[in-house]
FIMI-22237 format. One line per 5 residues: number of its first residue (from 1); for each residue x negated, y negated, z negated of N, C-alpha, C. Coordinates in Angstrom, 1 decimal. Layout:
# FIMI-22237
NUM) X/Y/Z/X/Y/Z/X/Y/Z; ... .
***
This chain:
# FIMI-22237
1) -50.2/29.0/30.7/-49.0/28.9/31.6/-49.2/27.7/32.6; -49.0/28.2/33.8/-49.5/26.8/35.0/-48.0/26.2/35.2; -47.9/25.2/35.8/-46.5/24.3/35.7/-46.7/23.2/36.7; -46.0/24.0/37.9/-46.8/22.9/38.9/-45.2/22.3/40.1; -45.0/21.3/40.6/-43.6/21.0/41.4/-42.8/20.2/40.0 .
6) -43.4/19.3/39.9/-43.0/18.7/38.8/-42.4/17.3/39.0; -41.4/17.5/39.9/-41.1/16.0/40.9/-39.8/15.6/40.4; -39.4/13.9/40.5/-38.5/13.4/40.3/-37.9/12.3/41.5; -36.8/12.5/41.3/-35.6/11.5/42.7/-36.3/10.4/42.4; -36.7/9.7/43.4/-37.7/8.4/43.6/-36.1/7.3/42.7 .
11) -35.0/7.5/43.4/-33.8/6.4/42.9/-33.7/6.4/41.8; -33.2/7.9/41.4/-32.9/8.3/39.7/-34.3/7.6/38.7; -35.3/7.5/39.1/-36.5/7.2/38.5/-36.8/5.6/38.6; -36.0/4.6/39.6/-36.3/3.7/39.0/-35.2/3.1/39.0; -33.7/3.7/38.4/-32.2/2.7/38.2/-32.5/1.9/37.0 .
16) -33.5/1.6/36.4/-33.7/0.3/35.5/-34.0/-0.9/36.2; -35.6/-0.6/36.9/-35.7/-1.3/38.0/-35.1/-2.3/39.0; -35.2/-1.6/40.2/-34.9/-1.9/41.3/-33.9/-1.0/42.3; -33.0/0.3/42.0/-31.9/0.9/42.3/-30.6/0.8/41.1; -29.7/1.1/41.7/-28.8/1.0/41.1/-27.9/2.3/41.3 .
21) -26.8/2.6/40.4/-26.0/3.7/41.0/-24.9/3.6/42.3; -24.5/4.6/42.5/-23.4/4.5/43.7/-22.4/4.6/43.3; -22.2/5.1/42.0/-20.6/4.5/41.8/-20.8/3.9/40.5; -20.0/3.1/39.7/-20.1/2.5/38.9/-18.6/2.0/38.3; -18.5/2.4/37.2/-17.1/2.6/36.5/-17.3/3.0/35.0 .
26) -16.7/2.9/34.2/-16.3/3.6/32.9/-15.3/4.3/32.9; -15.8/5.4/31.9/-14.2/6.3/31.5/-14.5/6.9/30.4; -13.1/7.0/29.7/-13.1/8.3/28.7/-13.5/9.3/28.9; -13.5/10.4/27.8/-13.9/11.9/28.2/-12.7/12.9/29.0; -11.7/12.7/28.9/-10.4/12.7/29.2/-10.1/13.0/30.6 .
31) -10.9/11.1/31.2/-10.2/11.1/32.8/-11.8/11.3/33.5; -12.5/11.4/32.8/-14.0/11.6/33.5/-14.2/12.5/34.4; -13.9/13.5/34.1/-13.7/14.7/34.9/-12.8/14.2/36.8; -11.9/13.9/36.2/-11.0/13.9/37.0/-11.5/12.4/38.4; -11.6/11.4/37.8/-12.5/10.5/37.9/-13.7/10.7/38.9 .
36) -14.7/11.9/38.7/-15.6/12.3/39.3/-15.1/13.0/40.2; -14.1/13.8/40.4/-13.6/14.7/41.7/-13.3/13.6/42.6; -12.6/12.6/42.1/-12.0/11.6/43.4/-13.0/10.9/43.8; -14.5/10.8/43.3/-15.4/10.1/43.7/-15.6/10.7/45.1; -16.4/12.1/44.5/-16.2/13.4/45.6/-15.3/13.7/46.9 .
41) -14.5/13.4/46.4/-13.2/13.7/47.5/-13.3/12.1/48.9; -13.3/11.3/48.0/-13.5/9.7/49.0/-14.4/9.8/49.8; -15.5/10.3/49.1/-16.7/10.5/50.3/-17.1/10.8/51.4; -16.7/12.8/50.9/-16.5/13.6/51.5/-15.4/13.4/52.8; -14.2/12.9/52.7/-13.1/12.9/53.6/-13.8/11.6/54.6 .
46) -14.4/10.5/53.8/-14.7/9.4/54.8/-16.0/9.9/55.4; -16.5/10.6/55.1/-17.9/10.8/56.4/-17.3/12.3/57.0; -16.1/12.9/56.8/-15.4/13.6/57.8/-14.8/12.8/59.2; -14.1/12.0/58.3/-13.1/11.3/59.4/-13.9/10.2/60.4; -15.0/9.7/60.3/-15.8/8.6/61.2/-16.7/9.4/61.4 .
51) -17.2/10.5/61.2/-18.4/11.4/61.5/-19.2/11.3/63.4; -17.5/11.0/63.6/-18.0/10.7/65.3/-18.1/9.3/66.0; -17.5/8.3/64.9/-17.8/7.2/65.4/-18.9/6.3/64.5; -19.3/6.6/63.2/-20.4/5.6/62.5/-21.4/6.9/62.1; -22.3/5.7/61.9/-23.4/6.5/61.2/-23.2/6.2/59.8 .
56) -23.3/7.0/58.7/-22.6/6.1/57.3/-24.2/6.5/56.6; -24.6/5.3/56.3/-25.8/5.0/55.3/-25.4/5.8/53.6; -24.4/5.1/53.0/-24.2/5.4/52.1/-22.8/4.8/51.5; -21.8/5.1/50.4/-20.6/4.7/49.9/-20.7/4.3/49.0; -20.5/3.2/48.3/-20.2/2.5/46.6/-19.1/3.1/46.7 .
61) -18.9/3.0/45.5/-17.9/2.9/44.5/-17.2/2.7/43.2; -16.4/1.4/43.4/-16.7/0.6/41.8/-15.1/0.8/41.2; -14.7/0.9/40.1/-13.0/0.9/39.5/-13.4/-0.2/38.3; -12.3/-0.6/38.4/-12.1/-2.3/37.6/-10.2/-2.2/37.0; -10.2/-2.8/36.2/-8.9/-3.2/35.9/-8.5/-4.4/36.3 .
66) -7.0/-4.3/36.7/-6.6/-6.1/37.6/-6.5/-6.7/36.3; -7.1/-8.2/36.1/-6.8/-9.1/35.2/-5.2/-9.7/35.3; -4.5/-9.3/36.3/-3.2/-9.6/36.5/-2.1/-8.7/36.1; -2.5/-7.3/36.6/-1.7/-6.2/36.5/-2.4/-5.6/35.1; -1.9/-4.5/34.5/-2.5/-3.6/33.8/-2.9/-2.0/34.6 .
71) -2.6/-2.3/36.0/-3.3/-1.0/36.8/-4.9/-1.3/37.2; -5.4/0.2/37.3/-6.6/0.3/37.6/-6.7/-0.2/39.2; -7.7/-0.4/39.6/-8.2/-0.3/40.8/-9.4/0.4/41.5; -9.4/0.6/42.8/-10.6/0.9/43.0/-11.4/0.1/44.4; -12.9/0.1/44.7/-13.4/-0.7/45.7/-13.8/0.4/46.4 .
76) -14.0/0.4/47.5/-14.9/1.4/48.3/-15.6/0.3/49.3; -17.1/0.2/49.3/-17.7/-0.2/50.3/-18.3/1.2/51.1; -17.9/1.0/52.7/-18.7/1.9/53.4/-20.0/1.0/54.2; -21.0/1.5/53.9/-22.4/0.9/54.7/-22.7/1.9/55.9; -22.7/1.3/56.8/-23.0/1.7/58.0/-23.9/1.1/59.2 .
81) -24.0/2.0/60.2/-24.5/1.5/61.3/-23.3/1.4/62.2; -23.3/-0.3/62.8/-22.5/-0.7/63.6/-22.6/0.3/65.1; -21.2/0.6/65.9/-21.8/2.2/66.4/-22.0/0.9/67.7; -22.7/1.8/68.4/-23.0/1.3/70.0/-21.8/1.1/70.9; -22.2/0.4/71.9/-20.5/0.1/72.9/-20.8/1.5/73.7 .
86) -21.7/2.7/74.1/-21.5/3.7/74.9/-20.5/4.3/73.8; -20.8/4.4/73.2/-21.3/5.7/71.6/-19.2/5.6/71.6; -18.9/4.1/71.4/-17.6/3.6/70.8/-16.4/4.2/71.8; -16.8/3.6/73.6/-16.4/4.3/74.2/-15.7/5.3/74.8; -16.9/5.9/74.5/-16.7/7.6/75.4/-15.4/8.0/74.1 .
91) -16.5/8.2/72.5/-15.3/8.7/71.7/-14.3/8.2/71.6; -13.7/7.2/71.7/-12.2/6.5/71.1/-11.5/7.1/72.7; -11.6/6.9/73.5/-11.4/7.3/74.7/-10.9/9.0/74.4; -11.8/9.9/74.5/-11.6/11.1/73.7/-10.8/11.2/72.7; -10.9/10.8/71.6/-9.9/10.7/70.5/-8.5/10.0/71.1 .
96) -8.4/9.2/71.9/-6.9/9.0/72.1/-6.3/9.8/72.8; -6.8/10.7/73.7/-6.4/11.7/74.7/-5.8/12.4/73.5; -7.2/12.8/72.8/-6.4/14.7/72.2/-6.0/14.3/70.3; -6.5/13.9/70.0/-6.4/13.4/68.5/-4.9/12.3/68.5; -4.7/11.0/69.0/-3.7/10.1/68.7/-2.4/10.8/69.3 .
101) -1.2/11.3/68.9/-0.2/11.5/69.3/0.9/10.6/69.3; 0.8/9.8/70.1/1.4/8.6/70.5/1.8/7.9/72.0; 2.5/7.1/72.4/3.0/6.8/73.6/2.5/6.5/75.0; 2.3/6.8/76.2/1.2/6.3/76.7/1.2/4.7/77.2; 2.2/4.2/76.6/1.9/2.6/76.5/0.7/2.0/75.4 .
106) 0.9/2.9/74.3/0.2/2.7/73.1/-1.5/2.7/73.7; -1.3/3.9/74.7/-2.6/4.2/74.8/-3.5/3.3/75.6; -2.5/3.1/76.7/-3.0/2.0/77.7/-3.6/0.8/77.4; -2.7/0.3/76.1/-3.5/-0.7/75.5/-4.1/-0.7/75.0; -4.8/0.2/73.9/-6.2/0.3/73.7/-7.2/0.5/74.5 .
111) -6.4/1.3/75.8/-7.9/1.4/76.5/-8.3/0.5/77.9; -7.3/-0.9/77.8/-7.8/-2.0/78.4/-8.3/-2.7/77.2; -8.4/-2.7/75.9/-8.8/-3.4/75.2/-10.7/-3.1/75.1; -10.9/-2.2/75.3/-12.2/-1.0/75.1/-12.6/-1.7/76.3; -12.0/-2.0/77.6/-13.0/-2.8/78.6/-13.2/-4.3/78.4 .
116) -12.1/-4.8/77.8/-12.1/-6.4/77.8/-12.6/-6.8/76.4; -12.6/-6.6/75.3/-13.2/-6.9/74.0/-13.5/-5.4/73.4; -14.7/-4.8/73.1/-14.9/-3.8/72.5/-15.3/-3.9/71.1; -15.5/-5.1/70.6/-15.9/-5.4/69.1/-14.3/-5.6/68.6; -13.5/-6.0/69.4/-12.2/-6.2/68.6/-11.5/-4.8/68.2 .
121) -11.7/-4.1/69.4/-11.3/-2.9/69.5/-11.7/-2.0/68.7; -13.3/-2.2/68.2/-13.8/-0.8/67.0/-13.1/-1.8/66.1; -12.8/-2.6/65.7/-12.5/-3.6/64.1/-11.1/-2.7/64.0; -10.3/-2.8/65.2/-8.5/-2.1/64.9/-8.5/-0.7/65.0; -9.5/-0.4/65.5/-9.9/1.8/65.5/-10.3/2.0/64.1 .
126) -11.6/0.7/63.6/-11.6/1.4/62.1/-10.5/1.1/61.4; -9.8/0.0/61.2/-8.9/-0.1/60.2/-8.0/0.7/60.2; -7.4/1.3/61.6/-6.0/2.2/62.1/-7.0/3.3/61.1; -7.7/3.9/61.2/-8.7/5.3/61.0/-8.1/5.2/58.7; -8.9/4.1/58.8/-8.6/3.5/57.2/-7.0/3.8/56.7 .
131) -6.4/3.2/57.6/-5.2/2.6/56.8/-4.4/4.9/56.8; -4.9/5.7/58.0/-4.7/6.9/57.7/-5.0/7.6/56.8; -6.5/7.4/56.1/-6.9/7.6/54.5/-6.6/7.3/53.5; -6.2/6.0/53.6/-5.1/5.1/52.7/-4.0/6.3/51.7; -3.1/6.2/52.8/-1.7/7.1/52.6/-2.4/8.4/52.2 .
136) -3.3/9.0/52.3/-3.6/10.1/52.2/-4.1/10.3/50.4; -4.7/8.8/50.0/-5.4/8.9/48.6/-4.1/8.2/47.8; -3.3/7.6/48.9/-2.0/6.8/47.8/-1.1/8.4/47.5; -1.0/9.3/48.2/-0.2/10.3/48.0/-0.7/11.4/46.7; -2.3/11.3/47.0/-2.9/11.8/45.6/-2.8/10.6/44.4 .
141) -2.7/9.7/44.3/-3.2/9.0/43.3/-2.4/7.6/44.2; -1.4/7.3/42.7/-0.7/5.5/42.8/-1.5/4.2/42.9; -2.9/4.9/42.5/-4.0/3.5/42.0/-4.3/2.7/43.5; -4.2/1.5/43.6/-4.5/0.7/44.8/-5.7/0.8/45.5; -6.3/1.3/46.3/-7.5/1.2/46.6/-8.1/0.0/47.9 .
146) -9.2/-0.6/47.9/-9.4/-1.6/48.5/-10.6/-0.6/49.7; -10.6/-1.3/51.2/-11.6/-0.5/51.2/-12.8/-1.8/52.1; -14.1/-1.9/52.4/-14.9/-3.3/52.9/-16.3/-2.2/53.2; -16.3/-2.7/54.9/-17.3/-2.0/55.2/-18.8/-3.6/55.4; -20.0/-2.9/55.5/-21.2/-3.6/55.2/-21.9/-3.0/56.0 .
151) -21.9/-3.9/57.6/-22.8/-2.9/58.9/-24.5/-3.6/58.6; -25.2/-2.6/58.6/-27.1/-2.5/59.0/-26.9/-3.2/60.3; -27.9/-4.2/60.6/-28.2/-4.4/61.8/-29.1/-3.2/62.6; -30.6/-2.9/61.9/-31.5/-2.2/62.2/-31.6/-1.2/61.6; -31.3/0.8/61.9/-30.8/1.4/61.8/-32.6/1.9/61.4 .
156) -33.8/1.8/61.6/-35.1/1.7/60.9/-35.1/0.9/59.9; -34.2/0.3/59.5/-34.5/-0.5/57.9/-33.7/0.7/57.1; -33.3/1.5/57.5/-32.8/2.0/56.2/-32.7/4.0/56.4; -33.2/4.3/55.0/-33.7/5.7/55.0/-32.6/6.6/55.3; -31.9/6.3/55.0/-30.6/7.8/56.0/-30.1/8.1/56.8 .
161) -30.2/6.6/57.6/-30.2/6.3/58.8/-31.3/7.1/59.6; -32.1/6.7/59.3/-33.5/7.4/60.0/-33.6/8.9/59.7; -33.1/9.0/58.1/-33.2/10.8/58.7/-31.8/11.4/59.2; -30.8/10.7/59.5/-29.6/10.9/60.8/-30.2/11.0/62.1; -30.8/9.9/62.4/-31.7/9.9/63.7/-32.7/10.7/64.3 .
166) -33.6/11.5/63.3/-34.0/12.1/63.5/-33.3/13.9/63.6; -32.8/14.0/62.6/-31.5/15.0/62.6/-30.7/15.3/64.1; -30.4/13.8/64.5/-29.6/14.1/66.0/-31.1/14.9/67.7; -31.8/14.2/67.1/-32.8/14.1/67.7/-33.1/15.9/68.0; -33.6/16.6/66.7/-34.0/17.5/66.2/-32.9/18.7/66.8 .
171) -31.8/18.2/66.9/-30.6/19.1/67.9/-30.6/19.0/69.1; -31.0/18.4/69.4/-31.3/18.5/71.0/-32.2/18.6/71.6; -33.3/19.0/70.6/-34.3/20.0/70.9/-35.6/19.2/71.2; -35.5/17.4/71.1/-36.7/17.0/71.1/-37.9/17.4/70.0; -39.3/18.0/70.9/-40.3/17.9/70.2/-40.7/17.1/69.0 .
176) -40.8/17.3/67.7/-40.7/16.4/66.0/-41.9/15.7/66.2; -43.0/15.9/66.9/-44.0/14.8/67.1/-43.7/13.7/67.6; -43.0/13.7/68.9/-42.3/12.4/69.7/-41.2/12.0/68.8; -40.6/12.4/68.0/-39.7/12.0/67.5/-40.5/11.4/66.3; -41.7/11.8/65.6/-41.9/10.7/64.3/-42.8/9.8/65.4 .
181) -43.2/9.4/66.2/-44.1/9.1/67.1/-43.2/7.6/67.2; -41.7/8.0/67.9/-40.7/7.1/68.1/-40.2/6.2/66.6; -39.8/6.8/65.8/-39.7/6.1/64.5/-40.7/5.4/64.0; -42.0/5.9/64.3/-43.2/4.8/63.6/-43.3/3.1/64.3; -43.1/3.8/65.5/-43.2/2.2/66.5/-42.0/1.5/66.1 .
186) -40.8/2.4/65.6/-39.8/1.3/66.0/-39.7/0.6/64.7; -40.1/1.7/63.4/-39.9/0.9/62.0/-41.0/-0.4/61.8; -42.3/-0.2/63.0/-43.3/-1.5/63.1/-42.3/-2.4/62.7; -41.4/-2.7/63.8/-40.2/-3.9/64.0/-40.2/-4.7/62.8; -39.8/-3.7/61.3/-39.0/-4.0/60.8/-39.9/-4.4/59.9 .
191) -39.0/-5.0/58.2/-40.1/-5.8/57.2/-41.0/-4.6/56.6; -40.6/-3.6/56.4/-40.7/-2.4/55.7/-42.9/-2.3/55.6; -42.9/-1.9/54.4/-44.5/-2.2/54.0/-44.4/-0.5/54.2; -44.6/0.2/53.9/-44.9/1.8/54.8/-43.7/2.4/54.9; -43.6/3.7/55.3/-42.7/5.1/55.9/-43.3/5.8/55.4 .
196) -42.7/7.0/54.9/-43.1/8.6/55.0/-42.2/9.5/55.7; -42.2/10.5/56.2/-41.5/11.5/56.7/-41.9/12.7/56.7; -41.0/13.6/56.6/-41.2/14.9/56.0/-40.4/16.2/56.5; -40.5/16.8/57.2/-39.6/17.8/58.6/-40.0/19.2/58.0; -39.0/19.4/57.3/-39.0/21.4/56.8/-38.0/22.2/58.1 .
201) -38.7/23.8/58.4/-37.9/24.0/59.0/-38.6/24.8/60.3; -38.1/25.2/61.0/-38.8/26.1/62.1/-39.1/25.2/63.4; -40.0/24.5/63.2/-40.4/23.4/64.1/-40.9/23.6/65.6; -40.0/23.0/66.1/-40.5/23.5/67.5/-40.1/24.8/68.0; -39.0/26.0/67.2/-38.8/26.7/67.9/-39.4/27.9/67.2 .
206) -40.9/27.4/66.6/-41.9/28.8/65.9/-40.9/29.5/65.2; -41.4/30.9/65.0/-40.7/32.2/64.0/-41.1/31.9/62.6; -42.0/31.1/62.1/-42.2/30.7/60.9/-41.9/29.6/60.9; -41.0/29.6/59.5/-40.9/28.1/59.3/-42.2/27.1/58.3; -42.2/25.7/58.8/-43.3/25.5/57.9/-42.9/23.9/57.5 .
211) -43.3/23.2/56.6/-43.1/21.5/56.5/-44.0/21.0/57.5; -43.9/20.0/57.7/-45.2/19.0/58.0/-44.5/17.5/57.5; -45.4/16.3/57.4/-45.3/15.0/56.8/-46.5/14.3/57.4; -45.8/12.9/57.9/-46.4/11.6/58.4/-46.3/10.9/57.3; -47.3/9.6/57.1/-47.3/8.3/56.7/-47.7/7.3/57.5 .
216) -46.9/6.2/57.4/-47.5/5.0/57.9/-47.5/3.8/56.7; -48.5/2.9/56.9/-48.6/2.0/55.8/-48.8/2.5/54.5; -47.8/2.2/53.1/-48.6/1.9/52.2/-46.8/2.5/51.1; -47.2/3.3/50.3/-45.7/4.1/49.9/-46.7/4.2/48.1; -46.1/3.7/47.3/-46.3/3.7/46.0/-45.4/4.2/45.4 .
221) -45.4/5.5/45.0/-44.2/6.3/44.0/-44.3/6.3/43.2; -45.2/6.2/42.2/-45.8/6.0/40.9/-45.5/4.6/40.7; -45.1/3.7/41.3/-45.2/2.4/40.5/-43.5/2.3/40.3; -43.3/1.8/39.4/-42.0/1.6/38.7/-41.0/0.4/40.0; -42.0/-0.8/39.7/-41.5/-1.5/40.3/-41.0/-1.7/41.6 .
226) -41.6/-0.7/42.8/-41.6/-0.8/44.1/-40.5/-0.2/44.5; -40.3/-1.2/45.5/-38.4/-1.0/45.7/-38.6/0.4/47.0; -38.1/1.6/46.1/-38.4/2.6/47.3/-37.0/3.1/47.7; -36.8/3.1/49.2/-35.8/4.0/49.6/-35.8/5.3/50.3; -34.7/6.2/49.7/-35.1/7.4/49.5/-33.8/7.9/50.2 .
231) -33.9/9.2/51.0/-33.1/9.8/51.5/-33.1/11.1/52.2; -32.4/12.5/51.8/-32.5/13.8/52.3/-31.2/14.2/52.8; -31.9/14.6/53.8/-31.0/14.9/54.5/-30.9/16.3/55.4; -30.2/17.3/55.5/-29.9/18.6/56.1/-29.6/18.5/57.7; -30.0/19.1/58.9/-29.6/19.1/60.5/-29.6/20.5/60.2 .
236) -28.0/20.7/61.1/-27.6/22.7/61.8/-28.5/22.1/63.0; -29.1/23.2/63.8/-29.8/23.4/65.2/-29.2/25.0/65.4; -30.2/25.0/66.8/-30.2/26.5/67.2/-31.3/27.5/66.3; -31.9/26.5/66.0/-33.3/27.3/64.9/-33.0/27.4/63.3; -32.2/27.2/63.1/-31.5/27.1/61.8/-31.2/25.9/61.1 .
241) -31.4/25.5/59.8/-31.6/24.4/58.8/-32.8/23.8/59.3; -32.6/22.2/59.1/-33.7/21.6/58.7/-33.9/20.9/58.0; -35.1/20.5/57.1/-34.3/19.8/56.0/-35.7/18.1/56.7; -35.0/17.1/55.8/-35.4/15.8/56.7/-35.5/14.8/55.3; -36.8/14.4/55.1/-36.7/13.6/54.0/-37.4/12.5/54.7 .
246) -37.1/11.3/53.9/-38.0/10.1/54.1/-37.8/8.7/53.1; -39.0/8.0/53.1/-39.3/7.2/52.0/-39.7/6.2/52.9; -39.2/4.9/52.4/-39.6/3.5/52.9/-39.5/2.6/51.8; -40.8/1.9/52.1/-41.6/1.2/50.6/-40.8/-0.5/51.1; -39.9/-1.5/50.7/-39.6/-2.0/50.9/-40.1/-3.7/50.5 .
***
């Protein structure tokens, strides 16, 4: 009997190590279940609702009991890429027209704020956007939730980021050579000791689909210790699915 595709999640493989999990909690057998849908559900709704203004790396999520109270609690950190002043713009602009149903005094002031301070202005767009999810998870569940985002400066230091990047790329129909061509020079920048990349999918438009994979530097998956970051990721196109993996040896 041959037995061959015999692969394991680079993270899952080294949470003794050097990874850790994304959420992190205890429970009974009881609320476990229930427990894990809400993990699901946080996620899922928060990379719906910012989908057009952040890039989201990844979401913790930790539950603790208040040493004050006898209620549970919960943390949510969102990690992200801080969005660009075009990027911030154009959308919130858009979103206030047809999305905010509100006064057009309301509106005016946000959108002299977007010319005269635009860092102040994404800080009160995300929290207004937050404090909407809020009410939404207090209506399902009485438990207090906290929420603390954690922005990437460099959007090549980190693996989901890059296969988002490539993903956006990949839809708009840039050539996948220029595109891993562009990520190699730019992850130079960064501390990162190698890259790999990995593009499934009907490349370039061909009627067959096929993989292809770069490396740059120096990617040890077999060793326990090496802090590897790992991330897959799915792009819709006109050519179908693509699927987008990538490894960065840290």
């Amino acid at each position: 009997m041959l037995i061959v595709g015999q692969k394991v999640h680079p993270k899952s493989f080294r949470l003794i190590t050097t990874q850790k999990h994304l959420s992190s909690w205890y429970s009974s057998k009881n609320n476990y279940s229930k427990l894990l849908e809400e993990d699901y559900f946080i996620r899922t709704k928060i990379e719906k609702l910012f989908e057009n203004f952040l890039s989201i790396s990844s979401i913790k999520i930790s539950r603790a009991s208040s040493p004050i109270s006898s209620k549970d609690y919960t943390n949510v950190t969102i990690i992200s890429l801080f969005p660009r002043e075009k990027d911030i713009s154009k959308k919130s602009v858009s979103y206030l027209e047809n999305v905010l149903k509100s006064s057009q005094k309301i509106k005016n002031k946000y959108l002299s704020l977007i010319k005269s301070n635009l860092k102040a202005f994404a800080k009160i767009f995300l929290i207004r956007l937050l404090k909407q999810f809020k009410k939404l998870l207090q209506l399902k569940d009485s438990k207090p939730v906290f929420f603390k985002f954690h922005f990437i400066k460099n959007q090549f230091s980190d693996s989901m980021l890059i296969a988002k990047f490539i993903g956006n790329l990949i839809e708009k129909r840039v050539p996948y050579r220029r595109i891993l061509n562009i990520v190699f020079k730019k992850s130079l920048l960064t501390n990162n000791k190698g890259i790999k990349i990995q593009i499934a999918g009907r490349l370039n438009g061909t009627d067959i689909a096929r993989t292809e994979w770069k490396r740059q530097g120096k990617i040890s998956l077999h060793t326990l210790k090496s802090n590897i970051d790992y991330a897959q990721y799915s792009q819709k196109s006109i050519y179908g699915i693509f699927g987008i993996k990538v490894w960065i040896l840290k």
